[in-house]
N, C-alpha and C positions, 0 to 999 in steps of 0.2 A: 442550577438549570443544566439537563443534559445539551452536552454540544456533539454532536458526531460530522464526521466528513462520507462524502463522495468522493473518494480519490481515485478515478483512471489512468491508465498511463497509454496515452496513446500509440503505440508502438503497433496497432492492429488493428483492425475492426473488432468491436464488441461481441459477445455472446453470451449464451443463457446464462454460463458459469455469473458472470458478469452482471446479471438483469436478476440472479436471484440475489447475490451480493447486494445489491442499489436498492431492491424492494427491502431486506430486512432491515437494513439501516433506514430507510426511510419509514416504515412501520415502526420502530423503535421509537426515533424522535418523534415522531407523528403524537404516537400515543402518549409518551411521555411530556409535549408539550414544551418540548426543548427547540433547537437551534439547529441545521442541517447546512452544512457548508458545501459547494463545491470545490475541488482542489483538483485541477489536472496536473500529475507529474511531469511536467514537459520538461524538466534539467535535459533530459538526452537530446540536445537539437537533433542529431542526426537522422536519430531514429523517429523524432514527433513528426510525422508528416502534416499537413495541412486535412488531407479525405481524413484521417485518424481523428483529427480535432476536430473537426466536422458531424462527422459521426456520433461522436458525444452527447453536442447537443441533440442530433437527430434522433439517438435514440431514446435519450431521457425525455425527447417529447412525444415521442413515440410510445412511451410508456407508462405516460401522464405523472411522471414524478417529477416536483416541484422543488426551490432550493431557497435560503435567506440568504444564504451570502456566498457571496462567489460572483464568477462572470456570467454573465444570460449570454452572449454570443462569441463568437474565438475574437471579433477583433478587441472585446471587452477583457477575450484573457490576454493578450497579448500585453494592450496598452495600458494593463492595471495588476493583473493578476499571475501572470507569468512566471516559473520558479528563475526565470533570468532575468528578474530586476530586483532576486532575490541573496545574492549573492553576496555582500555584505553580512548578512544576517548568519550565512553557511561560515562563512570568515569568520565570523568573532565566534561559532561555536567551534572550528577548527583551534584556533588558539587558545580557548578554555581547555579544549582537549588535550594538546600540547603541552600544556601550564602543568599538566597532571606527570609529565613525564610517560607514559603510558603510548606514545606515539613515536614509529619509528619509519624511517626512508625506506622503500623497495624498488629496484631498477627492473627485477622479474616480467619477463611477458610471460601471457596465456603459456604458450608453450616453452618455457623455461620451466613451469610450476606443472607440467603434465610430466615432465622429465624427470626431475628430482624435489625435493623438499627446500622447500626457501631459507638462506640462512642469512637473510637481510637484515634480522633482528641483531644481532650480533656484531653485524658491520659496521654500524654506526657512519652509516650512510649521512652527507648534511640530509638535513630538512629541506630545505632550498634547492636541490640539487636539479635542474633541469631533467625531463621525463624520467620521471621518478613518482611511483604514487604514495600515500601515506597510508599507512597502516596503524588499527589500535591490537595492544599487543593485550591479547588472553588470555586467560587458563583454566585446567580443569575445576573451576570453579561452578557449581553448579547454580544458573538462576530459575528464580521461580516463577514461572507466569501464573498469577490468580486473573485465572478465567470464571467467570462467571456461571457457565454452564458445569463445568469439567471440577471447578475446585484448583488448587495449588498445582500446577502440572510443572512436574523438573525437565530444565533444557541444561544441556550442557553446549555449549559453541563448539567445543571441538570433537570429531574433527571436521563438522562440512561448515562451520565458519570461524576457524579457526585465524587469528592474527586477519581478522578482517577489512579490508580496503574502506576508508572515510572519505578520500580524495583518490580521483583514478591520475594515470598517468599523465593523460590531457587536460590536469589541473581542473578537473569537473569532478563536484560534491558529489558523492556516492548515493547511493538508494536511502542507507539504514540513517546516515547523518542527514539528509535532507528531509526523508520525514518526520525523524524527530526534530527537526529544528521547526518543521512547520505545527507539528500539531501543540508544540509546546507555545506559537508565536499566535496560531489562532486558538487556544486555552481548549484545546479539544480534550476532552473529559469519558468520549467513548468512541470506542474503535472497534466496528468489526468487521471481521474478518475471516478469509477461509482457511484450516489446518494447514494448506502448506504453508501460511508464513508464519504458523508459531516462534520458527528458527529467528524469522526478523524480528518479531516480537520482541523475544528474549535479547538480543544483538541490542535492540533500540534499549530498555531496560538496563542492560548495562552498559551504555555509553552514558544515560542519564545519571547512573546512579555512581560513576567518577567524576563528573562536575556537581554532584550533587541538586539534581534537579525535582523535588520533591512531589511536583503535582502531576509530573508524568508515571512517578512511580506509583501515583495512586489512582491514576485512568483505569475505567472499568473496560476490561476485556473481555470480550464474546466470537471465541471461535468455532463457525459453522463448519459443518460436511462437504466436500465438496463434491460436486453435480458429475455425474457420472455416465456416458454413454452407455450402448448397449454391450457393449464389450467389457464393463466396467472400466473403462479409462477416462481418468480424470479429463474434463473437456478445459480447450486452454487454447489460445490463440497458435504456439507455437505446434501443439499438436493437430491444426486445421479442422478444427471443431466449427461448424454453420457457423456464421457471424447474423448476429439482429440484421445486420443488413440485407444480407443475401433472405433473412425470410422476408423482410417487408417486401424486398422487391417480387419475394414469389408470390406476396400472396397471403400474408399468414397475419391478421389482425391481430390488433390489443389483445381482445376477450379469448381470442385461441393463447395465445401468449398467456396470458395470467392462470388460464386453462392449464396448463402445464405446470406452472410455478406453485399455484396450487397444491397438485399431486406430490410435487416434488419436496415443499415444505410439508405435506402431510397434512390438511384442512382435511377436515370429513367432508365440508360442504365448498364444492367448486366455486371459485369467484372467478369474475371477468372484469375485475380492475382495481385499481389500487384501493380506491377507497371500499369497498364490497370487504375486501382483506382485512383492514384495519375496523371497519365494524364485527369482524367475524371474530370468532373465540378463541382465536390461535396464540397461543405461550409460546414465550421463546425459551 
């Protein structure tokens, strides 16, 4: 049975990039007759505000997309489903990691590694060593993501994730190990996702594939295009792309909304809501 996730990371309020994301994974499992999970990233306390998690649900019901497993409301992610009552689970895949020898200490801030090249590997840094993050160490080794669309496509990690952070400084599980730890703990089997994280992809791919984790390396991968303004720039929270929110509040329904997503996945025939889509003839 396919299993695919909903993973947000509330760090922002949502937008289309975001809303055309959630429809094709939900057209996916829909059709396929699989399992849709909710996952909100929230490891980043700092940055998970409350309006962020809020908005979530807001706009997934806002845009009538439906879930089996996961939280229905924040206080249900909090009190059940939170990646912070998950932390055990990040530990014992940090020490498998470790066990490989493969994992080395960095004292490096941001702006120590703007300055010069890291030579942390080397030092043999403890593990333990108070504000210190961990690192798995890499090479130009090249992995392969079989994407479903694209065929075998080659990543190499370095050099934009070169000797990449597992555990940050503040003793908090990183991105690329926490979602491998999660899609592997809820048996998620399809992942998609847009081109810019092929890089994580690849990252998560071989973190699994030194602990030896075989069912992730046989997750079916589908990475889409990603939604583009008028300018052709990637639309993306940090670059202040309209958030779902700011349209609902102007103004902008469902059916205008699917109106768009439509054109933008390329239907001949416009649809005005999720299911209209999923009866429509549209190939991924």
């Amino acid at each position: 049975m396919v299993r695919s996730r909903i993973a947000p990371t509330p760090s922002g309020f949502l937008h289309i990039g975001n809303a055309l994301n959630f429809v094709l994974i939900w057209l996916w499992v829909r059709r396929a007759g699989g399992k849709l999970l909710l996952r909100i990233d929230d490891r980043d306390t700092p940055r998970a505000k409350p309006e962020f998690i809020e908005d979530i649900f807001r706009s997934l019901e806002w845009m009538g997309l439906d879930w089996d497993e996961g939280p229905q409301t924040p206080d249900e992610l909090n009190s059940t489903y939170s990646q912070s009552l998950r932390t055990d689970l990040y530990e014992d895949m940090t020490r498998r990691l470790i066990a490989t020898g493969k994992v080395f200490a960095c004292d490096c801030s941001r702006k120590d590694m703007h300055k010069e090249a890291c030579i942390c590997r080397s030092q043999h840094i403890p593990l333990d060593q108070p504000d210190t993050a961990l690192r798995i160490v890499t090479t130009s080794e090249t992995i392969f993501v079989n994407d479903i669309k694209r065929g075998s496509i080659p990543i190499n990690l370095e050099p934009d994730l070169k000797d990449f952070i597992i555990r940050r400084r503040d003793g908090m599980t990183a991105y690329q190990l926490a979602s491998l730890t999660d899609d592997i703990d809820y048996d998620i089997n399809l992942i998609i996702r847009g081109n810019d994280l092929l890089s994580s992809t690849a990252a998560q791919l071989y973190l699994a594939s030194l602990i030896r984790i075989k069912n992730f390396e046989n997750t079916t991968f589908y990475h889409h295009t990603m939604v583009s303004d008028e300018k052709g720039e990637k639309l993306s929270k940090s670059s202040g792309s309209p958030s779902l929110k700011a349209m609902r509040e102007s103004g902008v329904t469902r059916e205008q909304l699917y109106t768009r997503l439509s054109i933008l996945i390329g239907l001949e025939d416009v649809c005005i809501s999720p299911d209209e889509m999923l009866k429509s003839g549209f190939k991924f």
